[in-house]
BATI-662986 format. One line per 8 residues: their letters; for each residue z, y, x of N, C-alpha, C, O, CB. Coordinates in Angstrom, 3 decimals, decimal comma. Each point is the difference from the previous one (the first is absolute). Last residue first. Glycine has a CB too. Layout:
BEGIN
a = Z/Y/X/Z/Y/X/Z/Y/X/Z/Y/X/Z/Y/X ~ ...
REM end
This chain:
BEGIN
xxxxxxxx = 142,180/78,027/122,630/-1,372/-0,823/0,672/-0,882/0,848/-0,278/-1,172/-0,202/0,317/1,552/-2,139/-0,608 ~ 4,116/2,760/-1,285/-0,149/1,066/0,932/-1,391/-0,724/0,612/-0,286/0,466/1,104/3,118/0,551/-0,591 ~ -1,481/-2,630/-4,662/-0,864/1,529/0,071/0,103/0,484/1,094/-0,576/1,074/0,167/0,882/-0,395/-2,148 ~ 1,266/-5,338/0,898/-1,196/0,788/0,236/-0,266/1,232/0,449/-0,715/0,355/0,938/0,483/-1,528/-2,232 ~ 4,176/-2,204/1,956/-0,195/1,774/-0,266/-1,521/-0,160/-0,129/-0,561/0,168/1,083/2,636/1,307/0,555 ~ 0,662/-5,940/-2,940/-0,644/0,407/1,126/-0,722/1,612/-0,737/-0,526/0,268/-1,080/0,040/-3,270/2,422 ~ 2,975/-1,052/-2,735/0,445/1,391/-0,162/-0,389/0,597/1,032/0,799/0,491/0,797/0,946/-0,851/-2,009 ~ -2,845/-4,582/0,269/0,485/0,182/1,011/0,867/1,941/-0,259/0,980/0,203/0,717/-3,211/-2,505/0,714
xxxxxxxx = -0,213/0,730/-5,089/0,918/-0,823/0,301/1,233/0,595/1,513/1,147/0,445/0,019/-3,355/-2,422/-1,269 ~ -1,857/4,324/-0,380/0,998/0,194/-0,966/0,829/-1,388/0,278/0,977/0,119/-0,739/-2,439/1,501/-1,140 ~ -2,201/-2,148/4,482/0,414/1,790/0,841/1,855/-0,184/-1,289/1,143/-0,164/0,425/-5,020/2,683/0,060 ~ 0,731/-5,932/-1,119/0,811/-0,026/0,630/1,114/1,108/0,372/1,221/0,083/0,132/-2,889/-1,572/0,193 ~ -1,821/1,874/-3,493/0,776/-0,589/-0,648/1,545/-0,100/1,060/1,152/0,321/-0,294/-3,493/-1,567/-1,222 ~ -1,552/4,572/2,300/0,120/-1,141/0,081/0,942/-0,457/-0,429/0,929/0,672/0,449/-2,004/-0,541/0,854 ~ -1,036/4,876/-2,409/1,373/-0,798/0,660/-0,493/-1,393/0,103/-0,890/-0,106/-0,844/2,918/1,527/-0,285 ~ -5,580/2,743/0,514/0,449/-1,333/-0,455/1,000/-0,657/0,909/-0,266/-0,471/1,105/-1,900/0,223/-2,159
xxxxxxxx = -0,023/5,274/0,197/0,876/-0,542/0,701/0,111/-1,511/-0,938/0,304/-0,008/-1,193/0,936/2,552/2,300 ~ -5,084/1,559/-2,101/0,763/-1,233/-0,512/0,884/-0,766/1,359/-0,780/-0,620/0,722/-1,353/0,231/-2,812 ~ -0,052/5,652/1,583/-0,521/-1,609/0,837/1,162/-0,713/-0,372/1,086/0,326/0,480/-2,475/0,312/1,874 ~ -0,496/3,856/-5,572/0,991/-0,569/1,202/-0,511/-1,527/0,324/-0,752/-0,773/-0,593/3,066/2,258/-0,275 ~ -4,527/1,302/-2,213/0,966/-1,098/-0,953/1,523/0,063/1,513/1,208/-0,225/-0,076/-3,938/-2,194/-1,787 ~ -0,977/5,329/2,296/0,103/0,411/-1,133/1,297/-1,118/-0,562/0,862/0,252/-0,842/-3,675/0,881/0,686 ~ 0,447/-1,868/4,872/1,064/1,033/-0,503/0,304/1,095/-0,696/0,406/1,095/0,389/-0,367/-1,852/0,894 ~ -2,794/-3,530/-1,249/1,532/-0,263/0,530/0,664/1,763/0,193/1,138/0,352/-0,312/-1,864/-3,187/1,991
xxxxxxxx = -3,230/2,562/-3,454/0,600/-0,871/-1,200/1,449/-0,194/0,785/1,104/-0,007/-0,545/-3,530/-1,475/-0,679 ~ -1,198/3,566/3,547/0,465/1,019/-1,079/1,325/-0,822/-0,796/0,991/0,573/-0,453/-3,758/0,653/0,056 ~ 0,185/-3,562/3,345/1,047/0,776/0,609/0,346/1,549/-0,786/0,690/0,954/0,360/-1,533/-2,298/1,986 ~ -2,724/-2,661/-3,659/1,771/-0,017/-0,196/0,738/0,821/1,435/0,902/-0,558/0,624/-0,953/-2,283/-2,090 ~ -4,334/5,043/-0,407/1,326/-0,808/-0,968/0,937/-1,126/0,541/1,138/-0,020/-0,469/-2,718/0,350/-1,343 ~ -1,277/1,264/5,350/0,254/1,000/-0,510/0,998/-0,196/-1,218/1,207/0,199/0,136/-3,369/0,556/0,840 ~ -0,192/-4,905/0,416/0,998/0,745/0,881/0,593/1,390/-0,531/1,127/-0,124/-0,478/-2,417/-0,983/2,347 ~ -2,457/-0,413/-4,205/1,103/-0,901/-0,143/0,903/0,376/1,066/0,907/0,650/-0,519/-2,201/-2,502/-0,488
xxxxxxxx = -2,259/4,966/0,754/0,588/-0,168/-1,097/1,392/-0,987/-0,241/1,056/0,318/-0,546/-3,472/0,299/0,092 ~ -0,766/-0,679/4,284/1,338/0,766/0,611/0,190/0,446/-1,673/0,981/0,734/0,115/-1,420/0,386/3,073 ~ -2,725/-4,893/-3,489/1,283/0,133/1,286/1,195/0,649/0,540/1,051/-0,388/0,510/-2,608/-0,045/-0,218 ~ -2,440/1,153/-3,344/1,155/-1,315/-0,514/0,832/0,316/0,542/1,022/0,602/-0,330/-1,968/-2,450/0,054 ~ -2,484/4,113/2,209/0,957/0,892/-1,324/0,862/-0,651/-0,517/1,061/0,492/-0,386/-2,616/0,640/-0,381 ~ -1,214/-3,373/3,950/0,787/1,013/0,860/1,342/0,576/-1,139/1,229/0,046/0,043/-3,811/0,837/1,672 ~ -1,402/-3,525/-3,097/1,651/-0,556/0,749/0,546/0,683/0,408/1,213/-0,205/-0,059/-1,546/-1,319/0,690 ~ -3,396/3,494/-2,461/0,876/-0,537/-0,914/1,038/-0,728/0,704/1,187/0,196/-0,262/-2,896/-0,292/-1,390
xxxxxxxx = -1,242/1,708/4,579/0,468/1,208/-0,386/1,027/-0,494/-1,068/1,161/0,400/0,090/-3,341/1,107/0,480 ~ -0,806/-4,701/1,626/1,540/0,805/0,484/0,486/0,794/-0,358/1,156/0,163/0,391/-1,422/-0,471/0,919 ~ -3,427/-1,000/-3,441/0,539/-1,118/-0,298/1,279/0,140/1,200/1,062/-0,578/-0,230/-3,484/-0,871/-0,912 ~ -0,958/4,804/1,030/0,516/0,054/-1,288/1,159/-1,289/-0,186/0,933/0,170/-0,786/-3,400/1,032/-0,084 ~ 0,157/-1,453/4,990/0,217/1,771/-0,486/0,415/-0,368/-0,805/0,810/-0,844/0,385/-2,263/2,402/0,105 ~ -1,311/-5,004/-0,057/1,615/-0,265/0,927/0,761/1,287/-0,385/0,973/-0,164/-0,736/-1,864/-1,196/3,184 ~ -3,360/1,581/-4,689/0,700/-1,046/-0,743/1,427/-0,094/1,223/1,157/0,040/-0,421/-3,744/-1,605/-1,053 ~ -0,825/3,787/3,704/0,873/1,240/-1,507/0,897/-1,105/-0,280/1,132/0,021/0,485/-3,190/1,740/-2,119
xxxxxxxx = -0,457/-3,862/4,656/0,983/1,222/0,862/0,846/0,710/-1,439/1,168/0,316/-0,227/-3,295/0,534/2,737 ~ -1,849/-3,865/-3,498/1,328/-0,982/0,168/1,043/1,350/0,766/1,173/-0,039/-0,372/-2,596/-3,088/0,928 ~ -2,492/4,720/-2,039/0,286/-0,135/-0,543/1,806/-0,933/-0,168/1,002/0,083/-0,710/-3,904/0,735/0,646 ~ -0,782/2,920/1,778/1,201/-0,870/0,914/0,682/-0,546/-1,112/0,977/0,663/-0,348/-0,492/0,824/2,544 ~ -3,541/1,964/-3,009/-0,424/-1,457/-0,294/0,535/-0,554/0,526/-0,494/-1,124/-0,083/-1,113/1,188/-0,303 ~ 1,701/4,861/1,161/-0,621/-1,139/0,789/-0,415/-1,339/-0,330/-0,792/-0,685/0,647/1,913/1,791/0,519 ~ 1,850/1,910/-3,516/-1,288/0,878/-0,268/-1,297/-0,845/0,773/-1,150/-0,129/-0,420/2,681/2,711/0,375 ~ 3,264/-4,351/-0,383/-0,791/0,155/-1,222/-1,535/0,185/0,417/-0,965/-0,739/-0,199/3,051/1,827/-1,084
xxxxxxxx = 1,230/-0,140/4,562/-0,330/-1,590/0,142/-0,877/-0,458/-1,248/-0,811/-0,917/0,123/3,169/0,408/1,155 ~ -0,549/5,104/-1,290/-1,260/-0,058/1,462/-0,371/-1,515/-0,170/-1,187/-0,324/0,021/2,339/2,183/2,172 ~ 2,538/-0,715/-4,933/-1,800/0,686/-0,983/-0,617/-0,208/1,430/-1,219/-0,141/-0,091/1,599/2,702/-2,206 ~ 3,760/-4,272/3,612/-0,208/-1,176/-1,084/-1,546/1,167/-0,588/-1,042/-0,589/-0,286/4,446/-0,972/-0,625 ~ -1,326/3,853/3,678/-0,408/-1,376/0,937/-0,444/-0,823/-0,835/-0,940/-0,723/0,331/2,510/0,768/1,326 ~ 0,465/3,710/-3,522/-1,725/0,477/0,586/-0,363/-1,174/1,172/-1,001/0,016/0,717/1,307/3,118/-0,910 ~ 4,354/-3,713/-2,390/-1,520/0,680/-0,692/-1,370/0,417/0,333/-1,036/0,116/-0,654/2,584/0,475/-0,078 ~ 3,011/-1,497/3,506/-0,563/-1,381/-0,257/-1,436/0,235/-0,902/-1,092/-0,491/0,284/3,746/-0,735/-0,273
xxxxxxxx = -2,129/5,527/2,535/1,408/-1,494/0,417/-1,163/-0,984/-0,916/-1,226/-0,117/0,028/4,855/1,255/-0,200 ~ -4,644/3,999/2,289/-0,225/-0,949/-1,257/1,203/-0,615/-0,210/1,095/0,562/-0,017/-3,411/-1,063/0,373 ~ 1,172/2,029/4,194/0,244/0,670/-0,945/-0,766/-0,686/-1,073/-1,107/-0,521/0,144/1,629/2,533/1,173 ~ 0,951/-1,449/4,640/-0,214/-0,826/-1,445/0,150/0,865/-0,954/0,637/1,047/0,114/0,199/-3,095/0,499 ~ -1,864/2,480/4,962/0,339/0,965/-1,351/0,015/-1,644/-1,136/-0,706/-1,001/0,114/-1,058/4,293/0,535 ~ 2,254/-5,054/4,296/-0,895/0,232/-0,831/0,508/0,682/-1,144/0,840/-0,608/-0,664/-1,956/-1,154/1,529 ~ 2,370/0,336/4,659/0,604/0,509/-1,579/-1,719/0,415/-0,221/-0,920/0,387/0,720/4,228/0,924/-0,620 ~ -2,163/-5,678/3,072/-0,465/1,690/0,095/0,663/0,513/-1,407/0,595/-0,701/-0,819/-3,294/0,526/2,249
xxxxxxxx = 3,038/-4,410/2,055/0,888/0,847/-0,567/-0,666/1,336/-0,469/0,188/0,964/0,743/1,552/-2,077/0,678 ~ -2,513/-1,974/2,433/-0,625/-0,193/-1,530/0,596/0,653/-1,451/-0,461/-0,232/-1,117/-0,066/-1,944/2,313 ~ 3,837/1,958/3,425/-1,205/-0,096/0,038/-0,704/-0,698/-0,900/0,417/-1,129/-0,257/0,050/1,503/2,115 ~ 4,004/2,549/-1,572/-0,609/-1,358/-0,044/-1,956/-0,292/-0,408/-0,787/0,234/-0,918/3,770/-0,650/0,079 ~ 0,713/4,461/1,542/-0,506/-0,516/1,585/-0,682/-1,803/-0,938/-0,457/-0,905/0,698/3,167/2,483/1,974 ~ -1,396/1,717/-5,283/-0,899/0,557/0,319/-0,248/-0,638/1,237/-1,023/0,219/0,649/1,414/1,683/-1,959 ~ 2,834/-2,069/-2,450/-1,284/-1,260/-0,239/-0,824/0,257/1,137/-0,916/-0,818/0,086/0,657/0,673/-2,769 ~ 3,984/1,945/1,941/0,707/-0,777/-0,039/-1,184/-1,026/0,492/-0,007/-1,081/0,588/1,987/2,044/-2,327
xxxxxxxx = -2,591/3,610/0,414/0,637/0,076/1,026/0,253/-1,161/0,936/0,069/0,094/1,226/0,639/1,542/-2,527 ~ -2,190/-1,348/-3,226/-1,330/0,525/0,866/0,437/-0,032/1,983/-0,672/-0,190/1,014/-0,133/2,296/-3,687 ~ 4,404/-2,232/-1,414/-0,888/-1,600/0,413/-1,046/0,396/0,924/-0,041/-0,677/1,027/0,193/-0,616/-3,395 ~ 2,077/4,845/1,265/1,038/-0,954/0,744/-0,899/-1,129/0,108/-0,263/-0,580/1,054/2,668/1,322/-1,979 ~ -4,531/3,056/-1,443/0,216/-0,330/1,594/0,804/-0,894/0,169/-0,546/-0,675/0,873/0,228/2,591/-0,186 ~ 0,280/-1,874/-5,120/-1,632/-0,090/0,541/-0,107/0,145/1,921/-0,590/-0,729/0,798/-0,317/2,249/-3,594 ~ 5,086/-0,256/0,233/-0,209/-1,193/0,051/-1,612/-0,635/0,329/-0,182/-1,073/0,575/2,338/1,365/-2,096 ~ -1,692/3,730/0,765/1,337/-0,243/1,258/-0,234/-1,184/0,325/-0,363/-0,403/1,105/2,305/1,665/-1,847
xxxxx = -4,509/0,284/-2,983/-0,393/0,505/1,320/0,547/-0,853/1,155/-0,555/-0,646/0,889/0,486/2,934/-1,883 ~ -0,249/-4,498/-4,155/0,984/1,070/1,076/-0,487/0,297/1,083/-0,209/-0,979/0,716/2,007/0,203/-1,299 ~ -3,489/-0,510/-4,829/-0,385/0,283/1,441/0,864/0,695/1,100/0,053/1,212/0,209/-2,006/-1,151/-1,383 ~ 3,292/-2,081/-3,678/-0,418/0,884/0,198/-0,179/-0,271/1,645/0,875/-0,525/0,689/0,042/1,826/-2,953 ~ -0,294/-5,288/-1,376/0,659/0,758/1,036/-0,978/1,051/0,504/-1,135/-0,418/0,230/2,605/-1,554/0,418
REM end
């Protein structure tokens, strides 16, 4: 996600009476936290770094496919056996 001004004030706005609260410039992201935690010998800090970064990718990989999968195939309606006895309207549920 690209840097929003607007949106950079609304929170600044949101955040400004709470006390401990400061803004700090950022820049890098996860790559220059994981070569700074490298370059230092932080060794157990990198190994956590890298070992969220792969769950993370699992994570929103497996989510991401199956909500591609439900609406590429559609969301499966399962009638209950009863529902087809009693003649009961699903579809207006």
């Amino acid at each position: 996600m690209a840097y929003d001004e607007g949106l950079a004030q609304v929170i600044r706005d949101e955040l400004a009476e709470r006390a401990g609260v400061t803004e700090k410039k950022m820049f890098g992201g996860i790559g220059f936290l994981l070569d700074q935690t490298i370059k230092f010998h932080r060794w157990p800090q990198a190994g956590t770094t890298i070992l969220v970064v792969i769950v993370a990718t699992i994570l929103v990989d497996t989510i991401s496919g199956g909500v591609r999968r439900r609406i590429i195939e559609g969301a499966d309606v399962k009638v209950a056996p009863e529902a087809e006895i009693m003649d009961l309207d699903v579809a207006s549920y």
